[in-house]
KOLRO-281001 format. One record per residue: residue number from 1; x, y, z of N, C-alpha, C in turn. Coordinates in nm, 2 decimals. Each point is the difference from the previous one (the first is absolute). Layout:
- nr:n.u:n.v:n.w:ca.u:ca.v:ca.w:c.u:c.v:c.w
- NUM:X:Y:Z:X:Y:Z:X:Y:Z .
...
This chain:
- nr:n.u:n.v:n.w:ca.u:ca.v:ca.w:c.u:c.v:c.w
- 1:-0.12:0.19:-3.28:0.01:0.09:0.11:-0.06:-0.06:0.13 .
- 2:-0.10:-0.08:-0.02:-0.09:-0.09:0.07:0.20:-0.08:0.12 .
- 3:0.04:-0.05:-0.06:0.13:-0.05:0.03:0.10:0.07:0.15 .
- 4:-0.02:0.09:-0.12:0.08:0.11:0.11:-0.03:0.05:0.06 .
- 5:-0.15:0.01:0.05:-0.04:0.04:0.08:-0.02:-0.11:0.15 .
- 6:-0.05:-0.10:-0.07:0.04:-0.11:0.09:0.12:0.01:0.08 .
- 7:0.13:0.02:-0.06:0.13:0.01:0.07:0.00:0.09:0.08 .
- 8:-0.04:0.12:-0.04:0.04:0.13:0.08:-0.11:-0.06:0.14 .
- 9:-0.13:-0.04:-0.04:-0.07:0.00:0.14:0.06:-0.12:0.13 .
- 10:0.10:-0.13:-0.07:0.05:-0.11:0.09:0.08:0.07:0.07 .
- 11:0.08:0.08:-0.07:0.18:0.07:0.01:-0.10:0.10:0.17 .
- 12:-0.08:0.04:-0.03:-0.06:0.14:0.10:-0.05:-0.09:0.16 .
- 13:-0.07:-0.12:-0.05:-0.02:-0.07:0.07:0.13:-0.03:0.09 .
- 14:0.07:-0.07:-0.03:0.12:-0.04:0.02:0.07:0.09:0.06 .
- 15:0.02:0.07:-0.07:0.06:0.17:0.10:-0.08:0.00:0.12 .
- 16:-0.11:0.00:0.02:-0.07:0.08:0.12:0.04:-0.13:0.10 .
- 17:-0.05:-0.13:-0.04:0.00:-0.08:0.11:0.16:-0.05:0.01 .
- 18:0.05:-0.02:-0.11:0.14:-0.03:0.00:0.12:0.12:0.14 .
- 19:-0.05:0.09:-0.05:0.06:0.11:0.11:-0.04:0.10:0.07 .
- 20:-0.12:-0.01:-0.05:-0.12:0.08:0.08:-0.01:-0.03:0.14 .
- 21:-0.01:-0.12:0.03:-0.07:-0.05:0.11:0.12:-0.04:0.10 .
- 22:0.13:0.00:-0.06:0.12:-0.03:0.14:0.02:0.14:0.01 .
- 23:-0.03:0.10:-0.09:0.07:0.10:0.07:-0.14:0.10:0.11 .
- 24:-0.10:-0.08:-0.08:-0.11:0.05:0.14:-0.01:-0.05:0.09 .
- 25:0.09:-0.12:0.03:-0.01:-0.10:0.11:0.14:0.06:0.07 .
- 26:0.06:0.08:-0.06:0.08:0.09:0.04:-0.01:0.10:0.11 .
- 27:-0.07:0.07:-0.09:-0.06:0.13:0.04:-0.10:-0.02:0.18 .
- 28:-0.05:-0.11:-0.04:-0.08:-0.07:0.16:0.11:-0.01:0.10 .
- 29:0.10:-0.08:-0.07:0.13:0.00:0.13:0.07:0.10:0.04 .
- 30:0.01:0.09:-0.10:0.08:0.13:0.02:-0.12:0.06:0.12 .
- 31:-0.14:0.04:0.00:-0.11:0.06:0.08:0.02:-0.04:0.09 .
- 32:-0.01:-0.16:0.03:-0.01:-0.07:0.13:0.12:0.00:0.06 .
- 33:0.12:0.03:-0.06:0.19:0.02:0.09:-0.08:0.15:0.06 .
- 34:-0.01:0.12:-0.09:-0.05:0.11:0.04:-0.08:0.06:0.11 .
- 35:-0.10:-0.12:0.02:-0.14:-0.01:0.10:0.06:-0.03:0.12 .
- 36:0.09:-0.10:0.01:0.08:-0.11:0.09:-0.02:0.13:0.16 .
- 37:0.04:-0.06:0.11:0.04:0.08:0.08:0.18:-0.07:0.02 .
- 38:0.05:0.11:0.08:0.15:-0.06:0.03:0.02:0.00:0.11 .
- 39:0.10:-0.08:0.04:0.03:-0.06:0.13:0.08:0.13:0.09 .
- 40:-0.05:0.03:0.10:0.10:0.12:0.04:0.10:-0.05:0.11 .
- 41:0.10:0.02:0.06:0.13:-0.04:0.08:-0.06:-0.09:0.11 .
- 42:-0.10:0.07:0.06:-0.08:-0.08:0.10:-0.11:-0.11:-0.01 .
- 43:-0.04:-0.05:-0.12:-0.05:-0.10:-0.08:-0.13:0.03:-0.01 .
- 44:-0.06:0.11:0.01:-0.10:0.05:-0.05:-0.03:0.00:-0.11 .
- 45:-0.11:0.01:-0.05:0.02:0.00:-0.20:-0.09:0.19:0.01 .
- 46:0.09:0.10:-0.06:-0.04:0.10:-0.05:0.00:0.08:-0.15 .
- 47:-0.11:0.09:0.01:0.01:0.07:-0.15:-0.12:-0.10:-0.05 .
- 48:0.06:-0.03:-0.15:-0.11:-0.11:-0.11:-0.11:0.11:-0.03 .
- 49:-0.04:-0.01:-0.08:-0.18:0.00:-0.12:-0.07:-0.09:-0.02 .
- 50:-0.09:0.01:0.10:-0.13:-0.11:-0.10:-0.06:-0.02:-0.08 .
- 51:0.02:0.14:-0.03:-0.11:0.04:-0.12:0.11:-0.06:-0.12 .
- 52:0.12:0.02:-0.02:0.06:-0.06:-0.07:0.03:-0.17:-0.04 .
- 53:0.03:-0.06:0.16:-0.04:-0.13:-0.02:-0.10:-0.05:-0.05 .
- 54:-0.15:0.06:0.04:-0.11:-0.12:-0.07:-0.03:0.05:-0.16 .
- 55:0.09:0.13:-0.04:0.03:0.00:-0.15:0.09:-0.11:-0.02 .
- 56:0.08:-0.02:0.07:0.07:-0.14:-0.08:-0.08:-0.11:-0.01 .
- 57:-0.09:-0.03:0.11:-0.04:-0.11:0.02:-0.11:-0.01:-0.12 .
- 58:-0.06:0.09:0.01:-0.10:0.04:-0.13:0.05:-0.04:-0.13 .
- 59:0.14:0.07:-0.05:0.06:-0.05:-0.10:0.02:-0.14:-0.04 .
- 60:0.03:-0.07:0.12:0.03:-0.13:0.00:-0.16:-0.08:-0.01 .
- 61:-0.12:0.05:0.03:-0.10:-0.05:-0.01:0.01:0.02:-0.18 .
- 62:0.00:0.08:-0.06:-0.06:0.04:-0.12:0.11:-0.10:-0.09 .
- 63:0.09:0.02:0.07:0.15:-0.13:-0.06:-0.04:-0.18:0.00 .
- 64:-0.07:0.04:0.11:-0.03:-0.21:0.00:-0.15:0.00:-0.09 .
- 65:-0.08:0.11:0.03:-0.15:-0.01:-0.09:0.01:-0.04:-0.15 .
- 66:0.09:0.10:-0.07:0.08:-0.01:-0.09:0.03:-0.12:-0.07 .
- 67:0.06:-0.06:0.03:0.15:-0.16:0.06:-0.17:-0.12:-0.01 .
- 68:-0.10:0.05:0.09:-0.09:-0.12:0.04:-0.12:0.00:-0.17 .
- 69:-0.02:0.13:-0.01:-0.10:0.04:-0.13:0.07:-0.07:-0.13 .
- 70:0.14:0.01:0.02:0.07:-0.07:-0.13:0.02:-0.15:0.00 .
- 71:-0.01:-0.05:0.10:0.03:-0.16:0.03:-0.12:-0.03:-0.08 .
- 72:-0.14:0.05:0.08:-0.16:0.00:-0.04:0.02:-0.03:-0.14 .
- 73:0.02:0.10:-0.05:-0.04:0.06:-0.13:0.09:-0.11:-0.14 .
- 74:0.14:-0.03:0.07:0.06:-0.13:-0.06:-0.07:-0.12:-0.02 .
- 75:-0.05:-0.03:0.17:-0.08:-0.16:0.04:-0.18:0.02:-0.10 .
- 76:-0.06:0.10:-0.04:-0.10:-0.01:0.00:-0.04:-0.07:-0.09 .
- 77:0.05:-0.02:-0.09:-0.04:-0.19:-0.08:-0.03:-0.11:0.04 .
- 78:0.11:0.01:0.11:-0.01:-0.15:0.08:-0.12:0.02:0.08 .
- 79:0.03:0.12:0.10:-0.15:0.06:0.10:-0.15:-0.08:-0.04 .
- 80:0.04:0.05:-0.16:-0.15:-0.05:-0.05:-0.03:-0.12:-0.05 .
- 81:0.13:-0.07:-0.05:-0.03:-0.09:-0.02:-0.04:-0.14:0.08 .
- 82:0.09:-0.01:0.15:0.01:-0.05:0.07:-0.13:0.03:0.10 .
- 83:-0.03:0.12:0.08:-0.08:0.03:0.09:-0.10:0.07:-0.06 .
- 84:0.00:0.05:-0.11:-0.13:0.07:-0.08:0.00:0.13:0.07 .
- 85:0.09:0.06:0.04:-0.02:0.17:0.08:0.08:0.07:-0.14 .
- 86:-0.07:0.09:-0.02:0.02:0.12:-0.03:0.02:0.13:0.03 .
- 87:0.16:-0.01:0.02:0.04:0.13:0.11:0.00:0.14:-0.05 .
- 88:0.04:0.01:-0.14:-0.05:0.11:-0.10:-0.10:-0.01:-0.08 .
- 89:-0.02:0.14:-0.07:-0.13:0.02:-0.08:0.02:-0.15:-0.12 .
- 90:-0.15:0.02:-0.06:-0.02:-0.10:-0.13:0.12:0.00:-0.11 .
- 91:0.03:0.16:-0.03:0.08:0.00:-0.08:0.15:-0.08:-0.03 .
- 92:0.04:0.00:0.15:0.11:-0.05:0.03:0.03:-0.12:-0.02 .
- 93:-0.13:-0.12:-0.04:0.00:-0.09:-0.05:-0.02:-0.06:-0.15 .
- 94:0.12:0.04:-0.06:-0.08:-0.03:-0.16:0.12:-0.11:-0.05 .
């Protein structure tokens, strides 16, 4: 069972970041089109949400955090081995 459970937790993984994360990087672009202001006849920009924009932009922060924590978390062998930093807890190195 020990087995299968391993699968199910890669498969979940995989799911979240596999599609998780383009379609939240979605969801940022859809806020920030939303937030946008538009160009009116006379070339003024009117209308737009702010409040909605810096939800995208927010999105997209939590989207590259994400993207940067996982690079980390890949390199952290070499991290250590090479420069001796330890970017995560003890555990993380066994």
């Amino acid at each position: 069972m020990d087995f299968v459970t391993s699968i199910l937790r890669v498969l979940a993984v995989g799911l979240l970041l596999g599609a998780g994360l383009p379609a939240l990087f979605g969801v940022g672009m859809r806020l920030v089109g939303m937030g946008s202001a538009d160009p009116a006849p006379d070339g003024t920009l009117t209308g737009g949400n702010a409040a909605l924009r810096y939800l995208g932009y927010l999105i997209y922060a939590v989207v590259g955090a994400i993207i940067l924590v996982s690079i980390l978390w890949i390199a952290r062998q070499t991290l250590l081995y090479y420069f001796d930093i330890k970017i995560f807890p003890a555990f993380a190195y066994k």
